[in-house]
C-alpha positions as CSV (number, residue, x, y, z in Angstrom):
1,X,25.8,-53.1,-90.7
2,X,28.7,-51.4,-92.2
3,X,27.3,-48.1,-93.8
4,X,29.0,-45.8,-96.4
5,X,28.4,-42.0,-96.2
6,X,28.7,-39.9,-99.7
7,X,28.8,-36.3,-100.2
8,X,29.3,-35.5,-103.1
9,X,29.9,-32.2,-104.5
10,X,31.1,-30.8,-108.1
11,X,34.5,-31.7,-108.1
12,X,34.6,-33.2,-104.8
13,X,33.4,-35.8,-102.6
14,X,33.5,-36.6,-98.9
15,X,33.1,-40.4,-97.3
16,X,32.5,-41.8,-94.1
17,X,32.2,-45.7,-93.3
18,X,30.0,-46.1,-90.0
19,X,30.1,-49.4,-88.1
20,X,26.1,-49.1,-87.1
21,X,26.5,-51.8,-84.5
22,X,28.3,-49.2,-82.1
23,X,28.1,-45.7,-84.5
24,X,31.9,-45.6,-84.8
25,X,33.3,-44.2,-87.7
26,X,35.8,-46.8,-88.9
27,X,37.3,-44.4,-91.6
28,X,36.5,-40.6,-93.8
29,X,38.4,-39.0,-96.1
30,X,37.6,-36.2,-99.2
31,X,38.5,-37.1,-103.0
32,X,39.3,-33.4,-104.6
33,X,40.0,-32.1,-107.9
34,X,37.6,-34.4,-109.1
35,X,37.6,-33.8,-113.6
36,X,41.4,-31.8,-113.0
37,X,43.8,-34.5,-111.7
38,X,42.7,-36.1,-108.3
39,X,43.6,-35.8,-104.8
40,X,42.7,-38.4,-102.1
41,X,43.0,-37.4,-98.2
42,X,41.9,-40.6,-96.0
43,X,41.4,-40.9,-92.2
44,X,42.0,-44.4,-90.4
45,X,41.3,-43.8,-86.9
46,X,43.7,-46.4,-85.8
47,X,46.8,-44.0,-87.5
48,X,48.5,-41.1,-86.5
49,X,48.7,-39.5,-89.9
50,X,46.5,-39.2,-92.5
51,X,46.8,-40.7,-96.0
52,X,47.5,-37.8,-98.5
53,X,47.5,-39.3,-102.6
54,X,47.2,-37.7,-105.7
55,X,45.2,-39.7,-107.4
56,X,44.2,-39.5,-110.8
57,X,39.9,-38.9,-110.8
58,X,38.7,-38.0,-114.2
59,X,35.0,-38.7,-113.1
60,X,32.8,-39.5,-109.6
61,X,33.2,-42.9,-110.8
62,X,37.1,-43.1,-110.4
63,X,36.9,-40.7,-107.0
64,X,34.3,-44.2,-105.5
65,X,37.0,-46.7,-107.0
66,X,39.7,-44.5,-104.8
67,X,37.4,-44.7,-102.2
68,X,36.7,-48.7,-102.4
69,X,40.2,-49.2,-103.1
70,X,41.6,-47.3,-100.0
71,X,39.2,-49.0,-97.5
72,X,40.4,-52.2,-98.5
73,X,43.8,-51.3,-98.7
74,X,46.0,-54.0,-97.1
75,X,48.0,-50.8,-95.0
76,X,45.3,-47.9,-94.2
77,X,42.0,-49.8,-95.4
78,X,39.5,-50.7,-92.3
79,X,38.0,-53.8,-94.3
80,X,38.5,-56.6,-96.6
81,X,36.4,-56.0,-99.7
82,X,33.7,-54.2,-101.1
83,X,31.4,-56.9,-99.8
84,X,31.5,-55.5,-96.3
85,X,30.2,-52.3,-97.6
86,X,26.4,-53.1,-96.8
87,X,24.6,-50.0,-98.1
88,X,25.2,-46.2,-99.1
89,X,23.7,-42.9,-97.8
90,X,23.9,-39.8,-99.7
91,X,23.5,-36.1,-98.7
92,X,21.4,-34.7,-101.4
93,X,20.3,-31.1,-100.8
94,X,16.7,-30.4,-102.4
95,X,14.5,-32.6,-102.4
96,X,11.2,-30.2,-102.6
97,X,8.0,-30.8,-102.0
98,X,8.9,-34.6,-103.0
99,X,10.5,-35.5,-100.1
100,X,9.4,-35.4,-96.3
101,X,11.8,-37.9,-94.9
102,X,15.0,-40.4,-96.3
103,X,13.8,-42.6,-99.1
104,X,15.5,-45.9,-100.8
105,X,16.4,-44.8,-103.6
106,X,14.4,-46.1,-106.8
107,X,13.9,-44.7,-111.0
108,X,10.8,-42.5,-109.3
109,X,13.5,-41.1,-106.9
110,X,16.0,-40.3,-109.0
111,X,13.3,-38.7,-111.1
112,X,11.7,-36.6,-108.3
113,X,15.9,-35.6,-107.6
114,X,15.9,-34.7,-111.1
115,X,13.0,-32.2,-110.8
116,X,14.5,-30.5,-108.3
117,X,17.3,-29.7,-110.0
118,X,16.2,-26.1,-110.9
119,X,15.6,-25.6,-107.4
120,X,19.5,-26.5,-106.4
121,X,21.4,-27.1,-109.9
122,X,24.8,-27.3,-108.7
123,X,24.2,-29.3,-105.5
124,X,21.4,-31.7,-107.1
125,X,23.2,-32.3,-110.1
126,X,26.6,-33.2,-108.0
127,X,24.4,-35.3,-106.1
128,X,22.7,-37.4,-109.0
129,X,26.1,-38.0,-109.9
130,X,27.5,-39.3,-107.1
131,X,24.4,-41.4,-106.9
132,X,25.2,-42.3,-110.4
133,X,29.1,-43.3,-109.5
134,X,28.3,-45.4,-106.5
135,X,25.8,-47.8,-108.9
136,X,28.4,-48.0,-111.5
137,X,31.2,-48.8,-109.4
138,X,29.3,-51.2,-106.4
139,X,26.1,-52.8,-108.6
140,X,22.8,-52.7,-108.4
141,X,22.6,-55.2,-105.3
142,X,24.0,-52.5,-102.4
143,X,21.3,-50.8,-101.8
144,X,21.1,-46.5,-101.4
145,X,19.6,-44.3,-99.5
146,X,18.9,-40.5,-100.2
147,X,18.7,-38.5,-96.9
148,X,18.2,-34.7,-98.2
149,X,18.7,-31.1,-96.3
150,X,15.0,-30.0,-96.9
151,X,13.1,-32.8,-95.4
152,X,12.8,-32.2,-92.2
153,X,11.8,-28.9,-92.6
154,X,8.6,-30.3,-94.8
155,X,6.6,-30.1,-91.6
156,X,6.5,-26.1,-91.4
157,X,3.0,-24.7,-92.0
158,X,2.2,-23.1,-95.3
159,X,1.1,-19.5,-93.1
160,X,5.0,-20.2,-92.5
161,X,6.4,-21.4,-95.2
162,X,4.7,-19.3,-98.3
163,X,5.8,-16.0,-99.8
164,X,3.6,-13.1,-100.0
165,X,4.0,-13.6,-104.0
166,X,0.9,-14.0,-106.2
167,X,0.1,-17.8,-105.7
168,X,0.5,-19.1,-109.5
169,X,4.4,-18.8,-108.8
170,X,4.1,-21.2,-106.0
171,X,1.4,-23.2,-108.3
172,X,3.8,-23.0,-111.4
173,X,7.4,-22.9,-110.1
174,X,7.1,-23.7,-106.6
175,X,8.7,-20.9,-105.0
176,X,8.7,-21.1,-101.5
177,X,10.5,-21.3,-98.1
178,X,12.4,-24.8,-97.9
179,X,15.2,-24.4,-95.4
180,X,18.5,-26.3,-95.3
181,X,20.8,-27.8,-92.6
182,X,18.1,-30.1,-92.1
183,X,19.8,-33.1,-91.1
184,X,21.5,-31.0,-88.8
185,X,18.8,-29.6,-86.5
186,X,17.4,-32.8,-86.8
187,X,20.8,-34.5,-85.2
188,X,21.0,-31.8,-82.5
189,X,17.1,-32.1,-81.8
190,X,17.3,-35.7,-80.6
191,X,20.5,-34.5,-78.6
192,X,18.9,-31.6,-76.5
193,X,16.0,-34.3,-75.5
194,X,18.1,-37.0,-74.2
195,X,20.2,-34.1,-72.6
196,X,17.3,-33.0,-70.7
197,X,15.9,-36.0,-70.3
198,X,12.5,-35.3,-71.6
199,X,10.7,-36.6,-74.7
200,X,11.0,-34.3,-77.8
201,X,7.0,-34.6,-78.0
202,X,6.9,-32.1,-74.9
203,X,9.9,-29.6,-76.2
204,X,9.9,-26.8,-77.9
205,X,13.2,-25.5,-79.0
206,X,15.4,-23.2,-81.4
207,X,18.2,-24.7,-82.8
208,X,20.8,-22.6,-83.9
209,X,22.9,-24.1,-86.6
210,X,26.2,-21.5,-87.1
211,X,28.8,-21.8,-89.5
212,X,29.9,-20.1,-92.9
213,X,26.6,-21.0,-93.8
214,X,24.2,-20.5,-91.0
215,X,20.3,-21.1,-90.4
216,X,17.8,-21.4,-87.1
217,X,14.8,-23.6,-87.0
218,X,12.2,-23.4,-84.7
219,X,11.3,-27.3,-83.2
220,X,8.3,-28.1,-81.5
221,X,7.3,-31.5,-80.5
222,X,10.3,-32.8,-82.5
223,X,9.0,-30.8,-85.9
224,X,10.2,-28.2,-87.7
225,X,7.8,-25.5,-87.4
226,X,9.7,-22.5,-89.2
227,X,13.5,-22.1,-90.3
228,X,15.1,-19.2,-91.6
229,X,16.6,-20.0,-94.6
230,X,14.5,-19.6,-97.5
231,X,13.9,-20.7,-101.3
232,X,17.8,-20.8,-101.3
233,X,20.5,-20.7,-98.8
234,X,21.0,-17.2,-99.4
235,X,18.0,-16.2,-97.3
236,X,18.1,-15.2,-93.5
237,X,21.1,-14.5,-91.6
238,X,24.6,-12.9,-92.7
239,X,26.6,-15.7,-93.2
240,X,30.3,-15.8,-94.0
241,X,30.2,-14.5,-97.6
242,X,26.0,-14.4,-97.9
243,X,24.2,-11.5,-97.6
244,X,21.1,-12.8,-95.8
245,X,17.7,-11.3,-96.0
246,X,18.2,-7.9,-98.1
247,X,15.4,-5.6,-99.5
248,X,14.9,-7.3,-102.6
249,X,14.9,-4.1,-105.0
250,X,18.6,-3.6,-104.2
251,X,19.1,-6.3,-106.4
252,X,17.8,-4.3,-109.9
253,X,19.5,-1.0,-108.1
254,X,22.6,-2.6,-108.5
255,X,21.9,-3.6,-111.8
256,X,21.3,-0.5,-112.8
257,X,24.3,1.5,-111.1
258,X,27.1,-1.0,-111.2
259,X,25.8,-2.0,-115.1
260,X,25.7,-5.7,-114.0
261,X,23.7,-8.8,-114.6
262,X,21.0,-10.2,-112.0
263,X,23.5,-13.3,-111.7
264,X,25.8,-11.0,-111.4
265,X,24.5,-9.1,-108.4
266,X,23.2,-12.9,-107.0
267,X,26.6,-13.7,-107.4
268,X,27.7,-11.0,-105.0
269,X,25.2,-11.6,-103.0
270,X,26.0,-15.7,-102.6
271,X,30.4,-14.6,-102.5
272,X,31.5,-11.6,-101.5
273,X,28.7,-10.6,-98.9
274,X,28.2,-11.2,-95.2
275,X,31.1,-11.2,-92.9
276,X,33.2,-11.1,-95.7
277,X,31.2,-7.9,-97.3
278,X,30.9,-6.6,-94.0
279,X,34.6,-6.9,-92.6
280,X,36.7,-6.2,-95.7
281,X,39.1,-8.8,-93.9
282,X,37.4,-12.3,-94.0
283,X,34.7,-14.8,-93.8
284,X,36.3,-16.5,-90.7
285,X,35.0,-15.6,-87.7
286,X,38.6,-16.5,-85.9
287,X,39.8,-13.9,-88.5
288,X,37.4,-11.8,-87.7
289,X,38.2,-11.7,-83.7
290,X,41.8,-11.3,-84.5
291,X,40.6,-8.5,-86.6
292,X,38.4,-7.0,-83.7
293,X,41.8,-7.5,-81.1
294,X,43.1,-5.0,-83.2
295,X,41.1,-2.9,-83.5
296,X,39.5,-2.9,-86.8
297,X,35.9,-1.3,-86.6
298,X,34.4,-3.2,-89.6
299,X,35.2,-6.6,-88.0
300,X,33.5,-6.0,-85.4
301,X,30.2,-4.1,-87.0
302,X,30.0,-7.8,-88.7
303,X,29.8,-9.7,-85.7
304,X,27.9,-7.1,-84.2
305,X,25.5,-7.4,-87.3
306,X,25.3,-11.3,-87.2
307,X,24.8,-11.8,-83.4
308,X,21.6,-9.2,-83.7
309,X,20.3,-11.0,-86.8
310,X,20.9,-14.2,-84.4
311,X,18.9,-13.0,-81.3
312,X,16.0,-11.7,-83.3
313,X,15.0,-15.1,-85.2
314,X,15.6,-16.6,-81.6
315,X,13.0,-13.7,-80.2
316,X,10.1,-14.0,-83.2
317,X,10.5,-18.2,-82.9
318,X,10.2,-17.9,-79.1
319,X,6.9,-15.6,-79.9
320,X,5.7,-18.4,-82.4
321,X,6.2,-21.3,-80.5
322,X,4.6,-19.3,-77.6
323,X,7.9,-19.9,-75.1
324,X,10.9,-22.1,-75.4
325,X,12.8,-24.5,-73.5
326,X,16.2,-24.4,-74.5
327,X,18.5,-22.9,-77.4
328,X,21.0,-24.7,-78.6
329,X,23.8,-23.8,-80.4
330,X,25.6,-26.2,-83.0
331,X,27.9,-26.3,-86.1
332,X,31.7,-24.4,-85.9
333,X,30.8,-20.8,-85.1
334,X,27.4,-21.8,-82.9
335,X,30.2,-25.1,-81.1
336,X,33.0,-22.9,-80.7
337,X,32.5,-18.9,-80.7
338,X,32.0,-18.3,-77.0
339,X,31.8,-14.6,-77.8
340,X,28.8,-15.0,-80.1
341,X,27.1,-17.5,-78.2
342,X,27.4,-14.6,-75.0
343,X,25.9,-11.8,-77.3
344,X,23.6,-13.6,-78.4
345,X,21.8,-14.5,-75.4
346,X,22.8,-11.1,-73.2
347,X,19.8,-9.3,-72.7
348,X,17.7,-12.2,-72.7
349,X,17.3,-12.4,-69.1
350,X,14.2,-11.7,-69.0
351,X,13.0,-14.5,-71.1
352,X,14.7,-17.1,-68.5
353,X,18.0,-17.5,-70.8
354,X,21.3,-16.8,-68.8
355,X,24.4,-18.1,-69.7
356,X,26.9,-18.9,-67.2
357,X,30.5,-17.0,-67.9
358,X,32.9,-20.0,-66.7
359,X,30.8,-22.6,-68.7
360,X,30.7,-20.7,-71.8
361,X,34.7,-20.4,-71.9
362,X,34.1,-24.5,-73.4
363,X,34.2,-25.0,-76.9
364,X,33.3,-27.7,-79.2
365,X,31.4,-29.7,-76.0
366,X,28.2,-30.9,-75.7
367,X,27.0,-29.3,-72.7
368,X,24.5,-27.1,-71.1
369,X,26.0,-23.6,-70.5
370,X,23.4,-22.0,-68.6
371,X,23.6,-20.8,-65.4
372,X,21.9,-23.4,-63.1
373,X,18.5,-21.5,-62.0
374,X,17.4,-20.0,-65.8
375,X,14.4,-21.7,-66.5
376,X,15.9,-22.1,-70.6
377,X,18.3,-24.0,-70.9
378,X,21.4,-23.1,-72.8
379,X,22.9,-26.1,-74.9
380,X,25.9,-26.5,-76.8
381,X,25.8,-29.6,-79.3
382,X,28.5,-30.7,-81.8
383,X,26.3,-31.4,-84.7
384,X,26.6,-34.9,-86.7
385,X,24.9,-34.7,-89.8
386,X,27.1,-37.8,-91.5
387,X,25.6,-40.2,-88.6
388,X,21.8,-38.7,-89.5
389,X,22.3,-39.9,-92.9
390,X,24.0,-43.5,-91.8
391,X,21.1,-43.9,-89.2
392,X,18.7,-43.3,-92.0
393,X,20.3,-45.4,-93.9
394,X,20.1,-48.2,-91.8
395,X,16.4,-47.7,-90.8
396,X,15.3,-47.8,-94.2
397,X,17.6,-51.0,-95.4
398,X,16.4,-53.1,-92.6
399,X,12.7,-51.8,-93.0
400,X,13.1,-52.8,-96.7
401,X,14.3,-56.1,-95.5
């Protein structure tokens, strides 16, 4: 089964075509500019370059005819027609309380995606629409497949997952914790098991997903129990240009000193916060260590500041979870910041968690970077959230079968 990968964003959208018998990714590439003018960047694993196109996109619809039209491309396609395209899975972000796993997607899905629109409106919405493009373009025969960020996060208690609000707003508007990066700590789950060799039922773990956008779940017996993210992605840790969790009446102090907006402050809060805020230099974290190299004070208060934020949610999940068997760390930062993933667990000794100095200098490796007598186990695991959503995919076509 050949399956077709879609994230699609605003004015974007990414692709991947898996061959499911073997997992391979037979091509990827990212439409841009999508309602401007169109660029097309297209990845054939069998090529030294990459394919690089302005292509007119006035709609998602044209950016999936590039697509189609580039796979089967006689040069840098990886198949003959459309035909071999056997289904599509899409990233969709929110899909609330609708929603605890990947669903075929039907009129009652697209309606539940709908309703969660006020819950995500610029990520649902781009989402519907890429949805949208992909029936236009390929018919109503292939079938799709929507594999969203908060499912697997659906399993957290309500003692974890409710605010401290009064309860009609959760009854009314359904404000609560969700989480995000879902497919992600799902992915890197599964990995840590068949690392260690024992069955996810018997784990319990705390799965650090790090990037510009970061978040840490707290697995036990394969389910998410707690996550740190919240009602939005702006919750939890300082992230590259997010704020993380803030005393809430800042928000209306702002308002009130700087004369601006509530959007306006969120705004801050979602852009110009974090490392970014923080450092005064960037939202990199390479920038940032170049930053610290020389010297610069503020650089290094922000890393300072995220790697504490970091090793506290990895302290209260070990407290919930009532021990821990191994961390892992995933996603660009979590895969390839060695200093982070040091600070992070320095201290921690006395928990069982040691990292070893000379296997911590990998990056970007799945591995176990303990030392070899800590009792937790250390784990570094390139995430893969694009073969989550194929894998999905594929369950639920052939189930449908």
């Amino acid at each position: 089964m050949n399956v077709l990968v879609i994230n699609a964003g605003s004015s974007s959208l990414k692709y991947q075509l898996f061959n499911m018998d073997n997992k391979a990714v037979l091509a990827k590439g990212l439409c841009e500019r999508i309602g401007i003018d169109g660029r097309l960047t297209h990845t054939n694993p069998n090529k030294e370059e990459k394919y690089k196109a302005d292509v007119p996109m006035k709609d998602h619809a044209d950016a999936i005819r590039a697509v189609i039209n580039i796979l089967i491309d006689k040069e840098w396609g990886v198949i003959e027609s459309m035909s071999e395209i056997d289904a599509v899975g899409h990233r969709v972000v929110h899909g609330g309380e609708y929603f605890a796993d990947s669903v075929l997607i039907n009129d009652e899905v697209i309606k539940a995606i709908e309703a969660c629109v006020p819950l995500a409106p610029l990520h649902n919405t781009a989402n519907l629409i890429g949805i949208s493009a992909c029936k236009d373009v390929m018919g109503e025969n292939i079938p799709q497949v929507a594999v969203f960020d908060t499912a697997f996060h659906q399993t957290m208690p309500p003692e974890h997952y409710m605010y401290a609000l009064p309860y009609e707003y959760y009854e009314k508007y359904k404000i609560r914790r969700y989480g995000f990066h879902g497919t992600s700590h799902k992915y890197v789950s599964q990995q840590a098991s068949e690392m260690l060799g024992i069955p996810i039922e018997n784990l319990r773990l705390v799965t650090c997903h790090l990037g510009n956008g970061s978040s840490i779940a707290a697995i036990k017996g394969g389910k998410s129990m707690d996550t740190s993210m919240g009602f939005t992605p702006l919750a939890g840790l300082p992230m590259g240009t997010r704020a993380g969790n803030i005393d809430p009446a800042i928000i209306s102090f702002l308002c009130d000193h700087e004369h601006k907006e509530a959007d306006e402050i969120i705004d801050i809060l979602n852009k110009k916060s974090g490392m970014l805020g923080i450092s005064g230099v960037s939202s990199d974290f390479r920038d940032l260590d170049t930053a610290i190299e020389e010297g610069n004070p503020r650089a290094k208060l922000a890393k300072d500041m995220f790697n504490l934020s970091v090793k506290k949610i990895i302290g209260s999940y070990i407290a919930e979870m009532g021990g821990v068997d191994a961390i892992v760390f995933t996603a660009g930062v979590g895969e390839n910041d060695r200093s982070v993933r040091w600070d992070v667990c320095e201290h921690m000794e006395y928990l069982g968690i040691k990292i070893d100095p000379e296997k911590n200098k990998f990056r970007g490796r799945q591995m176990d970077i303990s030392i070899d007598y800590a009792r937790v186990r250390v784990l570094v695991i390139p995430t893969n959230e694009e073969l989550v959503i194929a894998e999905d995919t594929e369950r639920l076509v052939n189930e449908a079968k």
